[in-house]
PyMOL commands that place a pseudoatom at each C-alpha (Angstrom):
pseudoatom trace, name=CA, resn=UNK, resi=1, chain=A, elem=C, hetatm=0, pos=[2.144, 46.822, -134.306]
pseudoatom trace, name=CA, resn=UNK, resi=2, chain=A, elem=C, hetatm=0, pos=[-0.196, 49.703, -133.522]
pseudoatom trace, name=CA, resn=UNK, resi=3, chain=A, elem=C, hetatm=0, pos=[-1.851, 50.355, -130.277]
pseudoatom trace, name=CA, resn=UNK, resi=4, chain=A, elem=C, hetatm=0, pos=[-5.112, 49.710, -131.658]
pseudoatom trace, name=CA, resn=UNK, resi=5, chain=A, elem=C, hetatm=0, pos=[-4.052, 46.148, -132.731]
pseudoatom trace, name=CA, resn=UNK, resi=6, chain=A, elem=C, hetatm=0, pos=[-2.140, 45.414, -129.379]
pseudoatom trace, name=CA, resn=UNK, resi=7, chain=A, elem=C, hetatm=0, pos=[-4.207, 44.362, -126.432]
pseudoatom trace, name=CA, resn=UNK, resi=8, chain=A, elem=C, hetatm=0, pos=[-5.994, 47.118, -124.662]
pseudoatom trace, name=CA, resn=UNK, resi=9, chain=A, elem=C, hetatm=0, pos=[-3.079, 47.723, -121.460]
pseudoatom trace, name=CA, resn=UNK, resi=10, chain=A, elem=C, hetatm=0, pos=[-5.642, 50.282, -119.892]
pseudoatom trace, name=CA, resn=UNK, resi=11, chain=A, elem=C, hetatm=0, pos=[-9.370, 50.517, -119.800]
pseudoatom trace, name=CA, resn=UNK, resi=12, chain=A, elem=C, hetatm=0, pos=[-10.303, 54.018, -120.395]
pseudoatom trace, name=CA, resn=UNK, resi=13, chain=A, elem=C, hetatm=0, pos=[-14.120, 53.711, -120.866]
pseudoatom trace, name=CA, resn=UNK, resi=14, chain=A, elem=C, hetatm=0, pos=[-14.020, 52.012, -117.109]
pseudoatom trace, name=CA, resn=UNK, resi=15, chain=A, elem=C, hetatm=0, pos=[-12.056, 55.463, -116.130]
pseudoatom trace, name=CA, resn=UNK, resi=16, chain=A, elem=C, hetatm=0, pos=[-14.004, 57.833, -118.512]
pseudoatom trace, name=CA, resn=UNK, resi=17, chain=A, elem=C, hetatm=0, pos=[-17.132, 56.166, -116.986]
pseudoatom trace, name=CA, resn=UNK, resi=18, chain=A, elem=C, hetatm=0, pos=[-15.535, 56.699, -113.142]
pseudoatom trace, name=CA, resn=UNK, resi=19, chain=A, elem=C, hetatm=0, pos=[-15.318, 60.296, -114.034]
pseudoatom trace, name=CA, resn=UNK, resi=20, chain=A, elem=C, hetatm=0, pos=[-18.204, 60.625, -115.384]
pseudoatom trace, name=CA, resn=UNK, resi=21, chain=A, elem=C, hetatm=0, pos=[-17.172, 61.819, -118.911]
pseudoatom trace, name=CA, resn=UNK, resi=22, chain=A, elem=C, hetatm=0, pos=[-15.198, 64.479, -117.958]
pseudoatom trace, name=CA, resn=UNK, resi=23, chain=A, elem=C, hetatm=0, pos=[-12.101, 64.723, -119.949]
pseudoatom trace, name=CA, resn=UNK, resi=24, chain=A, elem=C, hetatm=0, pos=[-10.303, 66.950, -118.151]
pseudoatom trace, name=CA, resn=UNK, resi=25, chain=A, elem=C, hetatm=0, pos=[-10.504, 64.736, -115.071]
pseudoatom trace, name=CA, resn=UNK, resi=26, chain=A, elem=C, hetatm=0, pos=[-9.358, 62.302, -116.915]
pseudoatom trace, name=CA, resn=UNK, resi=27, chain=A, elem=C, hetatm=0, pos=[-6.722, 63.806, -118.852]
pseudoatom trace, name=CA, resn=UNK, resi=28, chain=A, elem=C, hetatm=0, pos=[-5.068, 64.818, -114.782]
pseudoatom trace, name=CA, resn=UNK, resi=29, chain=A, elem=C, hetatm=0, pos=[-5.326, 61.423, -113.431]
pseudoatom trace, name=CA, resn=UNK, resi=30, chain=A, elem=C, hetatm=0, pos=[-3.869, 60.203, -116.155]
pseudoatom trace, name=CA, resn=UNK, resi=31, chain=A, elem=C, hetatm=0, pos=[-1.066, 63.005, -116.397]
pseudoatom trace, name=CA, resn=UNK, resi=32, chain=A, elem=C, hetatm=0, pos=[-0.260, 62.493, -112.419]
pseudoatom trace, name=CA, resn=UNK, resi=33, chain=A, elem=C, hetatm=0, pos=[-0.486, 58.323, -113.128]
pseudoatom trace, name=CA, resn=UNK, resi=34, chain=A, elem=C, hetatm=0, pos=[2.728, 58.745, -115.286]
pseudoatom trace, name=CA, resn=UNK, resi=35, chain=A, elem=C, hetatm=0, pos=[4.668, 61.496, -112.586]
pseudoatom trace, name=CA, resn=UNK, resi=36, chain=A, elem=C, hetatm=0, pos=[4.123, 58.784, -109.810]
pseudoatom trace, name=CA, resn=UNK, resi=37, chain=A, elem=C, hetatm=0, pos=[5.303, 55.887, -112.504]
pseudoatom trace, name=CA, resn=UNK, resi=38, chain=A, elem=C, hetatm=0, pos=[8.379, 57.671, -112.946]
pseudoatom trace, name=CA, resn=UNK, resi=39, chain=A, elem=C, hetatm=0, pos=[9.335, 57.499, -109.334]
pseudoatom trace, name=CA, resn=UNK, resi=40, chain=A, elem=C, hetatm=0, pos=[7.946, 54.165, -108.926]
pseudoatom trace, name=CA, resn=UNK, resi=41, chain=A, elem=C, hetatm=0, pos=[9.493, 52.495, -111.747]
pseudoatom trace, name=CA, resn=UNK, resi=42, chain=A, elem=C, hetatm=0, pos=[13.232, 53.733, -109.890]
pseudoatom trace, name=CA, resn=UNK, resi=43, chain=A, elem=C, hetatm=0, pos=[12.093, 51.794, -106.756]
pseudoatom trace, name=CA, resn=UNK, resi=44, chain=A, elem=C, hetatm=0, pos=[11.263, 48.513, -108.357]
pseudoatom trace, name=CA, resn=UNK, resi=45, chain=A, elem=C, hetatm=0, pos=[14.070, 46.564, -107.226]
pseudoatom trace, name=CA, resn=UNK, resi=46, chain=A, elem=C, hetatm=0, pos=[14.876, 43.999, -104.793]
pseudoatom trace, name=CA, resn=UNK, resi=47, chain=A, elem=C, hetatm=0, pos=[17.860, 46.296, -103.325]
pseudoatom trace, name=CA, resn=UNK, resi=48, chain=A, elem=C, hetatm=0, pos=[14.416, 48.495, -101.933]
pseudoatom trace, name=CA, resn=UNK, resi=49, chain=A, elem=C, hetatm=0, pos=[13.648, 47.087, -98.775]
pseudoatom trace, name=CA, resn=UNK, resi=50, chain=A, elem=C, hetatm=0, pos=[9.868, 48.574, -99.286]
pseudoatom trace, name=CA, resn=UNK, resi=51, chain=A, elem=C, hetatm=0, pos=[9.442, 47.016, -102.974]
pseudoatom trace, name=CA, resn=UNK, resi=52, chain=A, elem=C, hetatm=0, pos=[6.212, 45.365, -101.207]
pseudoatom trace, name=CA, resn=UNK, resi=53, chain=A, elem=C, hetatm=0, pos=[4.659, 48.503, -100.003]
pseudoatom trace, name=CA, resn=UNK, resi=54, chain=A, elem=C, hetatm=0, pos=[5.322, 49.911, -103.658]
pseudoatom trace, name=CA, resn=UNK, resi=55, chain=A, elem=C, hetatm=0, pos=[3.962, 47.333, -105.409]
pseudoatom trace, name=CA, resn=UNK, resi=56, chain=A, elem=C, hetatm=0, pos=[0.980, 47.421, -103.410]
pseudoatom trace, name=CA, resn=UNK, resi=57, chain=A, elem=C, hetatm=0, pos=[0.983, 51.113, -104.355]
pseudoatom trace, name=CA, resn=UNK, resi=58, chain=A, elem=C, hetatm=0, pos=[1.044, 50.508, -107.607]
pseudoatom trace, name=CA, resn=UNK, resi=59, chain=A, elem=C, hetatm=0, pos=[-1.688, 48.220, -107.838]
pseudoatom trace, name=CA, resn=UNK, resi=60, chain=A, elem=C, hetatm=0, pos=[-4.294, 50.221, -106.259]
pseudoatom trace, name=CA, resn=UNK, resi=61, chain=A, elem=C, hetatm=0, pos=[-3.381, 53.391, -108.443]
pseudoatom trace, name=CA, resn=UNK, resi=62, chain=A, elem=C, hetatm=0, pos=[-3.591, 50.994, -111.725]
pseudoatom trace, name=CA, resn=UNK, resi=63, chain=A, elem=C, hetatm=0, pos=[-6.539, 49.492, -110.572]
pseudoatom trace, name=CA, resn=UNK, resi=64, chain=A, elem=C, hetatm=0, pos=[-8.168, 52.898, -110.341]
pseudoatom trace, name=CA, resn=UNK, resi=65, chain=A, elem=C, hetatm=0, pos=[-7.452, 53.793, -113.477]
pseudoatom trace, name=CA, resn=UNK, resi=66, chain=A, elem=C, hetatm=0, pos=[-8.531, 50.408, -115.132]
pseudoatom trace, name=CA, resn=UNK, resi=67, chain=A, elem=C, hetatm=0, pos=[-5.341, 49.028, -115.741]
pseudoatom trace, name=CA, resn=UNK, resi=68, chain=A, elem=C, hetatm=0, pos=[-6.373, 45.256, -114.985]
pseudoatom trace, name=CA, resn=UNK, resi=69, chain=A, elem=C, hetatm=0, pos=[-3.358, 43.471, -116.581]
pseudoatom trace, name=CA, resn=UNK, resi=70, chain=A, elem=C, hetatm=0, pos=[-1.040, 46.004, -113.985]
pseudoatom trace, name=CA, resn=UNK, resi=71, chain=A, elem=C, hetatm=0, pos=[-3.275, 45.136, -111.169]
pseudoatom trace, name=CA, resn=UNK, resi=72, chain=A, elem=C, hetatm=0, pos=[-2.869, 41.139, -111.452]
pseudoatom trace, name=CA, resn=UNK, resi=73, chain=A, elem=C, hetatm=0, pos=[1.171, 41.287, -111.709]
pseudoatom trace, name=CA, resn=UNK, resi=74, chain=A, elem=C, hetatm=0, pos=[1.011, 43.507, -108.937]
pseudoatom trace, name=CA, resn=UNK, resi=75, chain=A, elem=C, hetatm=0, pos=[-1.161, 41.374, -106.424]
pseudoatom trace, name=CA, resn=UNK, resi=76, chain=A, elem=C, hetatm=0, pos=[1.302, 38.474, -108.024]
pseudoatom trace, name=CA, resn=UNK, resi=77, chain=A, elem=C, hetatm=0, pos=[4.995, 40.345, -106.897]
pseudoatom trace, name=CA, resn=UNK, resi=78, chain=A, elem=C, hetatm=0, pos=[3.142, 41.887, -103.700]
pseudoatom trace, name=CA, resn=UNK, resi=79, chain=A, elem=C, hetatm=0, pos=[2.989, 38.397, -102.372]
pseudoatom trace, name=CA, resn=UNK, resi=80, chain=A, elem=C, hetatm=0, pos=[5.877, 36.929, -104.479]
pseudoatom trace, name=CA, resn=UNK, resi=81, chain=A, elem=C, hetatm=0, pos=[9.697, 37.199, -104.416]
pseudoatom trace, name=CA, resn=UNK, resi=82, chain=A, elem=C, hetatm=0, pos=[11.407, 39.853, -106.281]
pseudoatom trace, name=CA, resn=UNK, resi=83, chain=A, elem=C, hetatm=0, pos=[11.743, 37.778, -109.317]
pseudoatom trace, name=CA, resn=UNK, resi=84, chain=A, elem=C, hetatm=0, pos=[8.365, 38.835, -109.817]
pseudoatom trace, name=CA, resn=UNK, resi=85, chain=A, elem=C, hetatm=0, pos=[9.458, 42.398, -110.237]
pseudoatom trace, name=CA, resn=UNK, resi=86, chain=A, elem=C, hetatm=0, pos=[10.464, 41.965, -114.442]
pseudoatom trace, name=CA, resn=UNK, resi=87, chain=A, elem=C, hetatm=0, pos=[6.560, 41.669, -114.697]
pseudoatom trace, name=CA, resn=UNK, resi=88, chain=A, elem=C, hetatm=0, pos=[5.987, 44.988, -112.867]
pseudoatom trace, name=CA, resn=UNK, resi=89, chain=A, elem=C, hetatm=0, pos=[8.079, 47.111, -114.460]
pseudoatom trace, name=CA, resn=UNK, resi=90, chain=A, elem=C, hetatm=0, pos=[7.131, 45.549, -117.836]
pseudoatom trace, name=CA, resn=UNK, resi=91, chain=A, elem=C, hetatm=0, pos=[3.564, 45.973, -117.316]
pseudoatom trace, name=CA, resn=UNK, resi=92, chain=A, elem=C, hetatm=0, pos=[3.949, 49.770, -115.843]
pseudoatom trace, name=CA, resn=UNK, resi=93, chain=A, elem=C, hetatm=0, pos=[5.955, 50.827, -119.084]
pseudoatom trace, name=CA, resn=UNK, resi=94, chain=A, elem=C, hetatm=0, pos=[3.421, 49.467, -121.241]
pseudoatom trace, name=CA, resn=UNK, resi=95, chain=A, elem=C, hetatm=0, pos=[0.255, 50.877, -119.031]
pseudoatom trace, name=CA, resn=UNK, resi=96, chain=A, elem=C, hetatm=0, pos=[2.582, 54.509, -119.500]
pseudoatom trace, name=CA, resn=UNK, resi=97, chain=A, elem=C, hetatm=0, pos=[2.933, 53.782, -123.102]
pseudoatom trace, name=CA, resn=UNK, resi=98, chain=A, elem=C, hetatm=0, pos=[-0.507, 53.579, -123.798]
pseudoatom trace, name=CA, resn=UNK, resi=99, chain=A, elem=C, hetatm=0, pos=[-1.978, 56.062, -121.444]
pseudoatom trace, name=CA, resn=UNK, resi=100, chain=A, elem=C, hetatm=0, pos=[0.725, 58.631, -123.459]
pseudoatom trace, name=CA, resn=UNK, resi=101, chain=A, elem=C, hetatm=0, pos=[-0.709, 57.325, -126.964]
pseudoatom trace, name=CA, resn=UNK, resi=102, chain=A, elem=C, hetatm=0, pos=[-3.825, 58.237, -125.655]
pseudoatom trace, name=CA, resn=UNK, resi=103, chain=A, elem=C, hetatm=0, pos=[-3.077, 61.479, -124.385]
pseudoatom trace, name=CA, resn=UNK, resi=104, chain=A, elem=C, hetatm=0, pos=[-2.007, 62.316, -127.590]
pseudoatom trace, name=CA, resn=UNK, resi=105, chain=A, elem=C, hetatm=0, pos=[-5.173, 61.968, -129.613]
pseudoatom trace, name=CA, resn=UNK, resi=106, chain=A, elem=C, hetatm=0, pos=[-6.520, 64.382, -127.191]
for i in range(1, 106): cmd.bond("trace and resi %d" % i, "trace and resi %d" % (i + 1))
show_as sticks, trace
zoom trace
């Protein structure tokens, strides 16, 4: 399955539009979106005491960059129980995944 038949995981014309066309823009919040999933993705755990406070994180940064389907299993886990946490993690890899493919086609 390609990304252009999969679900869209990430609204870029809702970011594009934020920043007002400008790719570069863009292209930096999208580049410092996948640093910050790196280190959040370790943290997703219920051995993290703060798993809460980083979900919470998480939602506002994927919210920002119109990653709705993020968002919604965040506000889910950030008042949930750590079984919630699958969701999270499966929903930031994807949101990654596609804001890579996109970086890619420049």
């Amino acid at each position: 399955m390609t990304v252009e038949s999969q679900a869209q995981v990430v609204d870029f014309a809702y970011l594009e539009g934020f920043a007002a066309g400008d790719r570069q823009v863009v292209g930096e919040v999208l580049a410092l979106f996948c640093q910050q999933a790196e280190a959040w993705a370790a943290g997703l755990n219920d051995s993290n005491p703060d798993w809460r406070a980083l979900v919470h994180t998480i939602k506002g940064a994927a919210r920002g960059i119109g990653a709705r389907a993020l968002g919604d299993v965040c506000e889910t886990a950030e008042f949930g129980a750590p079984d919630d946490l699958p969701p999270v993690r499966a929903a930031l890899a994807a949101a990654v995944q596609e804001i890579e493919a996109y970086r890619a086609r420049g």
